[in-house]
N, C-alpha and C positions, 0 to 999 in steps of 0.2 A: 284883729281880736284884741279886746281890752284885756289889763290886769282882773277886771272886777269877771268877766264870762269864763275866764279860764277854770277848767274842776267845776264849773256846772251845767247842770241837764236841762233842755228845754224841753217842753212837749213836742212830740213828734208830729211833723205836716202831715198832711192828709198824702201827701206823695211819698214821703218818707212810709208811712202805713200804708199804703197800697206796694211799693218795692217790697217793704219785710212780707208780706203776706204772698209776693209769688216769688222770693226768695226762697221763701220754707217750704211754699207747695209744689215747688221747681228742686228742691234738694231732695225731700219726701218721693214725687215720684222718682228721679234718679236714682236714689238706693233702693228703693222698690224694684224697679228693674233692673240696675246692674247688679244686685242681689241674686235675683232670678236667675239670671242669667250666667252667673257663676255656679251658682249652685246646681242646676241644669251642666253643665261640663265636669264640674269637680266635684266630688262625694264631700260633704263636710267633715273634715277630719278636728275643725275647728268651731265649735258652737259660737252663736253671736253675740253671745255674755261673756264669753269666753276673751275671744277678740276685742270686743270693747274695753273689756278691763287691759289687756294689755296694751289699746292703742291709750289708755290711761297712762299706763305708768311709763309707755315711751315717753310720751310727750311732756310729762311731770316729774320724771326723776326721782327717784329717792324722797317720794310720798309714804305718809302714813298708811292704815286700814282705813282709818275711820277719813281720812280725804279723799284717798280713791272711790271708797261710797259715797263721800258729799258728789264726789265729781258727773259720779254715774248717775246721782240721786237714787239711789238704793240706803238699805238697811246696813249696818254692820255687820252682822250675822250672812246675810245673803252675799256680800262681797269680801267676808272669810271665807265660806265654802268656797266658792268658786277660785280664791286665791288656793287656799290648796289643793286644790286638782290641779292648778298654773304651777306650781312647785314640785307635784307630785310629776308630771308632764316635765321636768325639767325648763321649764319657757322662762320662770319666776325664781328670785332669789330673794331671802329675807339678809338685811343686816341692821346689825345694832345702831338707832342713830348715834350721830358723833354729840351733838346737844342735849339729848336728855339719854343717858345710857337706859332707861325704864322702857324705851319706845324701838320700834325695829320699823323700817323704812325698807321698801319695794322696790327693788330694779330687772330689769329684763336679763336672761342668761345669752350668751351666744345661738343658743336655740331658738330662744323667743324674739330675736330680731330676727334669726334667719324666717321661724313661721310669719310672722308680720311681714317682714317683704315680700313672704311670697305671696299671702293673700294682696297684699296692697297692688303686686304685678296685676295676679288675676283681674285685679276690679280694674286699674288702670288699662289692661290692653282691651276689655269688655266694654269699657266707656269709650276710649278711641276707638272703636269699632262704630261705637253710635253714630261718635262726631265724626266720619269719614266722609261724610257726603256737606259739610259747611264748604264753605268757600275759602279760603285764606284769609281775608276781608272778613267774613264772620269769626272766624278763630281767634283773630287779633282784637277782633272786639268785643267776645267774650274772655280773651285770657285777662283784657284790662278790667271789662267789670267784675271779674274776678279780684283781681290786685286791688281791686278798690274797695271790694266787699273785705279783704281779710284787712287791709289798712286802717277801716272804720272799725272794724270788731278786736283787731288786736290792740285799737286806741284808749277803749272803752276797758280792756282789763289789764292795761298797764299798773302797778303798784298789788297785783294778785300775787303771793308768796307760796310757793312752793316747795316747801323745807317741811323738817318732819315736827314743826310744831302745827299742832291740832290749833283749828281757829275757835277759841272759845266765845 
């Protein structure tokens, strides 16, 4: 790869758009049924806007309101409410950012990680229950195009800033 291709985008092949299309439709079904299927065993103690938001602010740290709504693609208004039920629930903690004293930035409490793991078990031992019947030979060959799907997508949002400045 040259100096001049590095930091930019081609159009996507025709094979590259046909992978993303049974990527999504292959993720899609999956949470459709390992959703089910949790939910089906375990009463939801946890709504799915709920968890979303907090698998937001595990994964992003000490974000703002108004990023963790860019994140979710939701409202402000709608991913306030739902933060304070996450606060009220003890899951969520607000603190002052250290950059702009005017702004308060999001973190999980010892509680809200413990619920996220335990939902994250739930879904993990409901998926390996699917994959039970692959072969070893198929396992290894989805865990790599696995590894390979997040290698291209975590390539693509390299220089993404997750601090408690608002992207104006």
């Amino acid at each position: 790869m040259d100096k001049q291709s590095l930091g930019k985008t081609s159009a996507p092949t025709e094979e590259a758009f046909r992978c993303a299309e049974n990527v999504m439709e292959t993720l899609h079904l999956m949470m459709r049924i390992i959703g089910r299927d949790v939910r089906k065993e375990y009463p939801p103690s946890l709504p799915e806007h709920q968890f979303r938001t907090l698998m937001v602010i595990k994964h992003h740290d000490r974000l703002s309101l108004s990023s963790v709504a860019e994140r979710l693609g939701t409202t402000l208004p709608a991913v306030s409410k739902v933060v304070d039920q996450l606060v009220e629930r003890g899951y969520v903690q607000r603190q002052t950012c250290l950059e702009d004293r005017r702004k308060s930035v999001l973190s999980l409490t010892e509680a809200g990680e413990s619920v996220i793991n335990a939902a994250k078990f739930q879904m993990h031992s409901k998926l390996a229950e699917r994959l039970a019947s692959l072969t070893e030979h198929e396992c290894a060959v989805l865990d790599l195009a696995m590894s390979i799907l997040h290698t291209a997508l975590k390539s693509k949002s390299r220089g993404e800033t997750d601090t408690c400045e608002d992207k104006k």
